[in-house]
C-alpha positions in Angstrom: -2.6 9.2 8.7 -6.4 8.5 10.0 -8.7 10.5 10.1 -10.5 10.7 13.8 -13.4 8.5 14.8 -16.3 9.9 13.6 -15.1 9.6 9.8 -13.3 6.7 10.5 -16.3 4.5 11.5 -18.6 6.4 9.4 -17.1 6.2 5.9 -18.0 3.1 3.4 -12.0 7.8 3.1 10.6 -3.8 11.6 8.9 -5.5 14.0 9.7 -8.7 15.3 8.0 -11.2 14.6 6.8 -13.1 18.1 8.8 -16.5 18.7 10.4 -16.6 15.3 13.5 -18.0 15.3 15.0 -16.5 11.6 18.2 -15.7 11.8 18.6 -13.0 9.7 17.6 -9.0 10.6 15.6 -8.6 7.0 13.8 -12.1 7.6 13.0 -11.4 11.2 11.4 -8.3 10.2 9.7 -9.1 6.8 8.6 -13.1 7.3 9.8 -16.3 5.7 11.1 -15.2 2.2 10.6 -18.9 1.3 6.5 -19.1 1.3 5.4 -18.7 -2.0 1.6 -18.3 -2.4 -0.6 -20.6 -4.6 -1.8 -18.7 -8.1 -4.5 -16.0 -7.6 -8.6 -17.3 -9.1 -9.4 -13.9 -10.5 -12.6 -13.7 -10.9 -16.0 -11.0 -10.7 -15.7 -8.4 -8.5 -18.6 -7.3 -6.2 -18.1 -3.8 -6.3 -19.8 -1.9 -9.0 -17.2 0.4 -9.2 -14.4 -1.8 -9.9 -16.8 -3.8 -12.6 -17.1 -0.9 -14.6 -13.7 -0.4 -14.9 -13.2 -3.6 -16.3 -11.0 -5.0 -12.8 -11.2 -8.9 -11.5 -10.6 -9.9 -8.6 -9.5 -12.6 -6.0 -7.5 -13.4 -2.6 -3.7 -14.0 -1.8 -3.6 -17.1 0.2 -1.2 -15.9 3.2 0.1 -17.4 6.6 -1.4 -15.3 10.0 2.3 -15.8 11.0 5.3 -16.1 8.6 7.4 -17.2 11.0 4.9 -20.5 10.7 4.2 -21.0 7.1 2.8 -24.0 7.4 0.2 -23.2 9.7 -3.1 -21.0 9.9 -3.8 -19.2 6.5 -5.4 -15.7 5.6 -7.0 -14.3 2.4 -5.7 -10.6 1.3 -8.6 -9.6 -0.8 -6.9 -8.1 -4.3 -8.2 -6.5 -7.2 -6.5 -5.8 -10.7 -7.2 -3.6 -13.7 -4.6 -4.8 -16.4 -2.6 -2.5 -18.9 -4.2 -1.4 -21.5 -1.1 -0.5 -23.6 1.0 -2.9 -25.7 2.6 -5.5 -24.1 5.9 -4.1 -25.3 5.2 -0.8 -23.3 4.1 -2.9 -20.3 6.2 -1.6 -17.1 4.7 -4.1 -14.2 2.5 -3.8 -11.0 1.4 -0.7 -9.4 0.5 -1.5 -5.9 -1.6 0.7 -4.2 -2.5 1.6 -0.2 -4.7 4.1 0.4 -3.4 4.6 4.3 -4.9 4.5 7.9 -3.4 2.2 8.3 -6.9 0.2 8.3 -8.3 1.9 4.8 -9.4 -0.2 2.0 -7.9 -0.3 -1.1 -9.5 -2.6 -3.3 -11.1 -0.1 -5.1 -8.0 1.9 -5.9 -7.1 -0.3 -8.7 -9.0 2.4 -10.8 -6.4 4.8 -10.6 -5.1 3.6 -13.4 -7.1 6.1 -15.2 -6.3 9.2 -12.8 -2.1 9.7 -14.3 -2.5 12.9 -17.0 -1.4 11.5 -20.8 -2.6 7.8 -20.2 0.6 7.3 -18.0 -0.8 4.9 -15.8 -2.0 2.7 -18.9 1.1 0.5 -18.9 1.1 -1.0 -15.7 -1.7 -3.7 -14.0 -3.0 -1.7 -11.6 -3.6 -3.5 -7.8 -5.8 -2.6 -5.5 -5.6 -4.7 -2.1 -7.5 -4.7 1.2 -4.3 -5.4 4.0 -5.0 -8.0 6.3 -8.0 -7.6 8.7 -9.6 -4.9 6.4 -12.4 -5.0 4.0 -12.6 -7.9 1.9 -10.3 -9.7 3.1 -10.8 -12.6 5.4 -11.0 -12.7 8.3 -12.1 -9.3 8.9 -12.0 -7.0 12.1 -14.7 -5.8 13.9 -15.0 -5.0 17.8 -17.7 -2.5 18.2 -19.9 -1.1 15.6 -21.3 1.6 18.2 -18.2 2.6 19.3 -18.5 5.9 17.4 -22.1 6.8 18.7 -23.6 9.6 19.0 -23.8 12.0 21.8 -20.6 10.4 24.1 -18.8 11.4 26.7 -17.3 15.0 26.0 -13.7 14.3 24.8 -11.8 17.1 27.4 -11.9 15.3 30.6 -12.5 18.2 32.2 -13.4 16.3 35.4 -12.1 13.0 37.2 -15.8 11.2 36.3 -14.8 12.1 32.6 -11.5 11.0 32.5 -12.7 7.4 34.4 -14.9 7.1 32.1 -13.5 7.3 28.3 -10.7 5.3 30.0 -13.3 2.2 30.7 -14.1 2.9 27.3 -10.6 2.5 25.7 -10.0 -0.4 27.6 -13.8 -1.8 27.1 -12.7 -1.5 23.4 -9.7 -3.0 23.6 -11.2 -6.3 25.5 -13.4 -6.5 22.5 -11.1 -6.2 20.1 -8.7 -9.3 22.1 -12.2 -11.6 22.0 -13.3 -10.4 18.4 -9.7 -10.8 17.0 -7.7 -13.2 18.8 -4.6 -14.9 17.3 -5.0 -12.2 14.4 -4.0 -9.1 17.1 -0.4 -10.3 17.3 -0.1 -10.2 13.5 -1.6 -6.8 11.9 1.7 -4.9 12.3 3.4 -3.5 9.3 6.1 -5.7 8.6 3.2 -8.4 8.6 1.6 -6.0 5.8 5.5 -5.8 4.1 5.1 -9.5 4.0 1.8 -9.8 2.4 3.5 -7.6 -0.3 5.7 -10.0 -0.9 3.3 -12.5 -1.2 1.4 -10.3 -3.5 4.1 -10.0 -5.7 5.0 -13.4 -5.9 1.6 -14.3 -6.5 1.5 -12.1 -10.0 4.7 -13.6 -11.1 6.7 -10.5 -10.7 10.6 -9.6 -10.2 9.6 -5.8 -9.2 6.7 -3.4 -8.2 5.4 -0.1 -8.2 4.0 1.2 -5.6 1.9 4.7 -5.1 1.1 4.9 -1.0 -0.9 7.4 0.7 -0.6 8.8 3.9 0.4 5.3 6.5 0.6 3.9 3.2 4.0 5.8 2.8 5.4 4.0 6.1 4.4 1.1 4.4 6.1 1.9 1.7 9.7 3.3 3.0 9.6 -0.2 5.1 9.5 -2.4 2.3 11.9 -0.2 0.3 14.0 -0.8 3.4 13.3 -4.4 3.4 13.9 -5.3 -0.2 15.1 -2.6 -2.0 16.0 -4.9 -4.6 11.8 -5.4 -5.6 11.4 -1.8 -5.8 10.8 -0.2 -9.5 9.0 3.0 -8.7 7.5 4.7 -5.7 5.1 7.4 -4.9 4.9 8.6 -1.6 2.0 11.5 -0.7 1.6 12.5 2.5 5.0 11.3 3.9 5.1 9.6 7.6 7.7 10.8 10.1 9.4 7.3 11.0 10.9 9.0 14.0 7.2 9.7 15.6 6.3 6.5 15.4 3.3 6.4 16.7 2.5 7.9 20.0 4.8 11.2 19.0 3.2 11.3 15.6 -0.1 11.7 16.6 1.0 14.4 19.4 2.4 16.6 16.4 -0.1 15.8 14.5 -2.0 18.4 17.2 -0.1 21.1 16.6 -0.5 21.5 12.9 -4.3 20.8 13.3 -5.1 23.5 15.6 -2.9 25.9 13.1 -4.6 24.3 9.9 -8.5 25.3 11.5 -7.4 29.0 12.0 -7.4 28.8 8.1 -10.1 27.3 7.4 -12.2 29.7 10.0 -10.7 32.7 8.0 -11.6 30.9 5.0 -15.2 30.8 5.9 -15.1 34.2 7.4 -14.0 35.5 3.4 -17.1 34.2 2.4 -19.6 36.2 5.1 -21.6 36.7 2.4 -22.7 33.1 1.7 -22.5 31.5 5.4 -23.2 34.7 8.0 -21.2 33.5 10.5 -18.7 36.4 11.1 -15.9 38.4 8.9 -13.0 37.3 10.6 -11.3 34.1 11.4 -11.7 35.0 15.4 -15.2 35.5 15.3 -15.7 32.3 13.1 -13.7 30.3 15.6 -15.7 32.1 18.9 -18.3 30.9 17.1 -17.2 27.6 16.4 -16.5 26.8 20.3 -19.4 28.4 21.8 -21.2 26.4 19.9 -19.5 23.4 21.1 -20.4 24.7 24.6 -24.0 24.8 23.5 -24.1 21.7 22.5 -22.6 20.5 26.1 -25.8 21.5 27.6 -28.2 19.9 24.4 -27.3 17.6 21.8 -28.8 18.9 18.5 -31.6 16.3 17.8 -30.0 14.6 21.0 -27.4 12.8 18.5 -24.6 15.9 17.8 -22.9 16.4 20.9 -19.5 18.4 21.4 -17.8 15.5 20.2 -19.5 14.6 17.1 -19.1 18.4 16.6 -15.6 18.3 16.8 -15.7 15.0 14.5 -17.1 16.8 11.8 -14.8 19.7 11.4 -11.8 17.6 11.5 -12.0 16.5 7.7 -12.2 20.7 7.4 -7.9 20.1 8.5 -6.9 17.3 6.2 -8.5 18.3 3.4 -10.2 21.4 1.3 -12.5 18.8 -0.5 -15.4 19.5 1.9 -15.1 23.1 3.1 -17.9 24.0 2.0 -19.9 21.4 3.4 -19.0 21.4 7.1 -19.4 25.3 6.2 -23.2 24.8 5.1 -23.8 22.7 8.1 -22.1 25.0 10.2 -24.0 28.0 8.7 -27.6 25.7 9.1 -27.3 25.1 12.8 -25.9 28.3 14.0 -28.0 30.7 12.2 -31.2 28.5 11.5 -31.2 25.8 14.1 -30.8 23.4 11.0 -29.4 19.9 12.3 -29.8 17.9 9.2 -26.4 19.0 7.4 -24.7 18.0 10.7 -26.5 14.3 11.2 -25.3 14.2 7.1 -22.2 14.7 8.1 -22.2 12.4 11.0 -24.3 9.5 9.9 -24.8 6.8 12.8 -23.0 4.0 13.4 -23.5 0.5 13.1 -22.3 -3.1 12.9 -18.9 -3.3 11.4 -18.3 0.2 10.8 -15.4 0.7 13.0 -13.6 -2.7 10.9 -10.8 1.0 9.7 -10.5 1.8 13.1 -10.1 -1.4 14.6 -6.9 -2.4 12.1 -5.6 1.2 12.4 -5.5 0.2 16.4 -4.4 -3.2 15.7 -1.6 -2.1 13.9 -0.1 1.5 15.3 -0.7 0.1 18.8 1.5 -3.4 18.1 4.2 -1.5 15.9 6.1 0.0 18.8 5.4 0.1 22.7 3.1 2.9 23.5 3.5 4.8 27.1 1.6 2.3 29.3 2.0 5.6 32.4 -1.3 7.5 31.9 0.1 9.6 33.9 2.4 10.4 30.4 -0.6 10.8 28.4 -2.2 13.2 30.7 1.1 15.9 30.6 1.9 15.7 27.4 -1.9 16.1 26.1 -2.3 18.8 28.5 0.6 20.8 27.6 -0.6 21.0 24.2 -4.3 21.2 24.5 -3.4 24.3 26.7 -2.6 26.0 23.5 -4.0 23.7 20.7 -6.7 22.1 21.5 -9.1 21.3 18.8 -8.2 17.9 18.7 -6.0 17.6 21.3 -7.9 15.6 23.7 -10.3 14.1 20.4 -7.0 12.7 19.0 -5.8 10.9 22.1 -9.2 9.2 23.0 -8.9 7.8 19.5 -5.7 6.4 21.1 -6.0 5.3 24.0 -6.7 1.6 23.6 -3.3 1.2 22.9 -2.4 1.4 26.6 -4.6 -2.1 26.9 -4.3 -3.6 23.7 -3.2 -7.4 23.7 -1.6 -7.4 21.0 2.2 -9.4 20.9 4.5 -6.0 20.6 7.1 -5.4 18.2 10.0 -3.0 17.1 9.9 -0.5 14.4 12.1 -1.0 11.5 14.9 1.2 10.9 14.0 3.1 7.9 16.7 3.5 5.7 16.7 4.0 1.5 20.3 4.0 1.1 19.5 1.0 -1.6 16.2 2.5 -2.8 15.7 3.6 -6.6 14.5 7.2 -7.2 11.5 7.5 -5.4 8.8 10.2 -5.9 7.7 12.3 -2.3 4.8 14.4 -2.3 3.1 17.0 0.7 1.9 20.2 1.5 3.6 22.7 3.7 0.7 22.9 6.0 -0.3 18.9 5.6 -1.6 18.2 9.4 -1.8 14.3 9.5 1.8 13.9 8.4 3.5 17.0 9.1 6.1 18.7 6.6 9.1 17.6 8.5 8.0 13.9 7.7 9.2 14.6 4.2 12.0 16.4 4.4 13.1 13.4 7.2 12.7 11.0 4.3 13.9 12.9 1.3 16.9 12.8 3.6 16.8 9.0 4.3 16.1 8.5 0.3 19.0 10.3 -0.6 17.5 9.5 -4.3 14.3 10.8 -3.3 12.5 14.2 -5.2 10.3 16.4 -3.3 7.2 18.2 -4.2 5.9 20.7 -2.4 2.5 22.1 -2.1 3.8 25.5 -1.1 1.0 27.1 1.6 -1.3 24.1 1.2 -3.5 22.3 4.2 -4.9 19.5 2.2 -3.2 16.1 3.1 -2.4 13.2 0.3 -4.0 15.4 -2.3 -2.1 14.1 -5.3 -4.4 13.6 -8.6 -6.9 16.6 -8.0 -6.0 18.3 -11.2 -3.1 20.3 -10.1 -1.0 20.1 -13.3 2.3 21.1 -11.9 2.2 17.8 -9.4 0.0 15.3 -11.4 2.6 16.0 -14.7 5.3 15.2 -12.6 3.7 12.0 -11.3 3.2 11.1 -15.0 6.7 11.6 -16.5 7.9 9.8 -13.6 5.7 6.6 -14.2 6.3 7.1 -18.0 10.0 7.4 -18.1 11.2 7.3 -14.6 12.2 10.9 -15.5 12.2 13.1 -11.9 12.9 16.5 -11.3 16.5 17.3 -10.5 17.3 16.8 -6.9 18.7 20.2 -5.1 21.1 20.6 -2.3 19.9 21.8 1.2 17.2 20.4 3.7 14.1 21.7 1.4 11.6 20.7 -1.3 13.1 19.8 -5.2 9.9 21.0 -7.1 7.2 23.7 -5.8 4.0 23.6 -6.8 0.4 25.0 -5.8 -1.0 23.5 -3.6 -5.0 21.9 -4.1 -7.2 25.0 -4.0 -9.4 26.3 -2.0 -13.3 26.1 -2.9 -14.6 29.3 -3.9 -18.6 28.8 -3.0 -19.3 31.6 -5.2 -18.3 30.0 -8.2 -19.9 27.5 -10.5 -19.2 23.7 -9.6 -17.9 23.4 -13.5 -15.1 25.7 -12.1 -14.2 23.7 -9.0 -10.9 21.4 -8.6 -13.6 19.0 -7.1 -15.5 18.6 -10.9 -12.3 18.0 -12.4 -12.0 14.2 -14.1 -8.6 13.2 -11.6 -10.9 15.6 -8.5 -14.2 13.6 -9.0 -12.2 10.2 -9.0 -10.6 11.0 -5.8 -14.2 12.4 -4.4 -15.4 8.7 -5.9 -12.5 7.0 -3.4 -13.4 8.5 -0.4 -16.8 8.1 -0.6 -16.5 4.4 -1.6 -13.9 3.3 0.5 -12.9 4.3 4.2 -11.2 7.3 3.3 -7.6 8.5 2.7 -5.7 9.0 5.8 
């Protein structure tokens, strides 16, 4: 789903709805179905990125509150890149959300060009920054600093520690209830379902497509829940567990992280040769937390404490992209006392930067009720913690504003694709941010669903990075509609490799990463807060 705060701020990768007084379920939980937005004013984008693929762009005039359409208005920010087929092959929209929630995904019009055999060249492409996020207007920022470096070490080890990161999750909170005001009560993801709507409406369509990452996926399953009637076709990589959401989620979400560094410290440890840091996966990791120690006592450059430590190896469990980056950085400051891959890794803070962060806690912690009883928080993040804790206690922190947030509270939808089309589900085995059994719980609530699986993989959304036997798949299906046949049991419909592993003694030509789909997906994350 996210990732943690350090590449969170750092990156440039049904719920009621309060005093509404609709009286059906779906309109309670999705907004007035009666607003229909004025017409879109495409016109230049700002990015670079998006002008050199030919996209416009423009705004979605949207109420704050749809149970009020009459009152205060919002701007989604939107982008399009339109077919470039015949209009007789032209299939409709292709919505995209890159997750978090809180990630921007104005940019990911240009996916268009990422489906193998020009697949993706007969829809309009749309790329939208969710309310709150990005571009669109207003947008949410609290506390720029609030990912700075050298803080308070994340296992509160100590009453003093555990005081204090709690002043700072509710100091954070405060500022997000002055900075965001009205806005807090409606930044939860029916609120996003509605703006969907609106979206659609806006480009004069019966139908979408959607492709969702990560959260985007939960977006996704509640609109097909919501009106499964404007559903065409549906990618879902990196599939939410509805059941965990949120405050479970992110406890499982431990687990699987702990298990996923063990492979990546054995990973490094197969390449002694190039990094010298040990020849097996224990004495990797031993060195790994003994460094963390280390820097306890002294900050390297006074900036990269244990926690920014911890920060940086965290993308090393959603993804393989950058192993071998965190590994070089690793390698530098452990062997040579090198902190300058480390500070490029974890590049400071500033004004605005935490605008992902503060949606992704503006909507998880107004979804659903979080435990309010620290005393909750404290046993179940020590139970695991006592056997996984590489982000145990990182991973809560990131949390833990929810317990003040002032947000109006809602209920979760009840996600349910009895109605859906065939939808397309993508994951990993090993994926940490949305754990395995998220899929299979869908492909079971989807009952038209098709499952790939990455057999043995750790990377996390990692659709379009050139593995054939998935990105084909993704292709027929937006070409034809044509799926894999669905199987019978609780398991995956289609396996497939997974994204490889970096080999850092090969050429760059040779790596997934230099591939046309890899280096798009390198281009997202680096332009947009990244996929979560």
């Amino acid at each position: 789903m996210k990732r943690l705060l350090a590449a969170t701020v750092a990156t440039t990768v049904g719920l009621v709805i309060g005093g509404s007084m609709i009286p059906s379920a779906a309109q309670a939980h999705s907004g007035t179905p009666s607003y229909t937005p004025p017409p879109i004013a495409w016109g230049v984008c700002a990015s670079a990125t998006l002008k050199a693929r030919g996209a416009e762009c423009g705004f979605v005039t949207v109420p704050l509150d749809y149970a009020r359409p009459g009152g205060t208005k919002i701007q989604i920010a939107v982008s399009r890149i339109k077919h470039k087929t015949a209009d007789a092959d032209y299939q409709g929209v292709m919505l995209v959300n890159p997750g978090g929630p809180g990630g921007s995904g104005l940019i990911y019009s240009v996916l268009q060009t990422a489906i193998p055999n020009d697949a993706g060249l007969d829809y309009d492409w749309i790329g939208f920054d969710p309310r709150g996020v990005g571009s669109s207007i207003p947008s949410l920022s609290c506390d720029g600093n609030v990912a700075g470096y050298n803080r308070p070490y994340y296992v509160p080890v100590t009453n003093q520690l555990e005081k204090t990161w709690l002043a700072r999750s509710k100091a954070y909170a405060q500022a997000c209830a002055r900075a965001g005001g009205a806005l807090l009560d409606h930044l939860k993801t029916t609120d996003n379902v509605a703006d969907m709507e609106s979206i659609r409406k806006a480009l004069g369509q019966k139908q979408i497509n959607f492709y969702g990452f990560s959260y985007g996926t939960y977006l996704g399953q509640t609109y097909a829940t919501l009106h499964p009637a404007q559903v065409r076709r549906m990618i879902f990589d990196g599939v939410v567990d509805p059941r965990g959401v949120w405050y479970d989620a992110n406890l499982s979400q431990d687990i699987q992280f702990d298990k996923n560094m063990d492979t990546y410290f054995a990973w490094v440890a197969k390449y002694d040769a190039v990094y010298h840091l040990g020849t097996t996966a224990r004495v990797v990791k031993a060195k790994y937390y003994a460094t963390l120690e280390k820097l306890r006592r002294a900050p390297a450059e006074g900036k990269i404490g244990p926690d920014e430590w911890n920060d940086i190896f965290v993308s090393a469990g959603y993804y393989v992209y950058g192993w071998e980056d965190v590994a070089t950085a690793f390698a530098a400051y452990v062997n040579d006392g090198d902190a300058s891959g480390l500070l490029d890794l974890y590049p400071e803070p500033g004004p605005g930067t935490d605008n992902g962060y503060a949606i992704y806690l503006g909507t998880q912690c107004t979804d659903v009720q979080w435990p309010t009883n620290w005393n909750k928080w404290q046993r179940d993040n020590w139970q695991i913690y006592a056997k996984y804790p590489f982000i145990t206690w990182n991973n809560a922190w990131f949390n833990a504003p929810c317990v003040f947030w002032k947000g109006d509270v809602g209920r979760p939808v009840n996600v349910n694709g009895s109605k859906a089309p065939p939808i397309l589900l993508i994951s990993e085995t090993n994926d940490a941010a949305t754990p395995y059994a998220g899929s299979l719980e869908i492909r079971k609530r989807f009952p038209r669903s098709v499952l790939i699986e990455g057999v043995g993989g750790t990377t996390h959304a990692g659709s379009l990075s050139g593995i054939a036997c998935t990105d084909d798949t993704i292709a027929a299906y937006l070409d034809n509609g044509t799926l894999p046949t669905r199987v019978r049991g609780n398991r995956s419909d289609k396996q497939c490799d997974p994204v490889p592993a970096p080999d850092p003694t090969a050429a760059a030509a040779k790596s997934v990463a230099s591939t046309s789909s890899g280096s798009l997906r390198a281009t997202l994350r680096n332009a947009a807060p990244a996929i979560r």
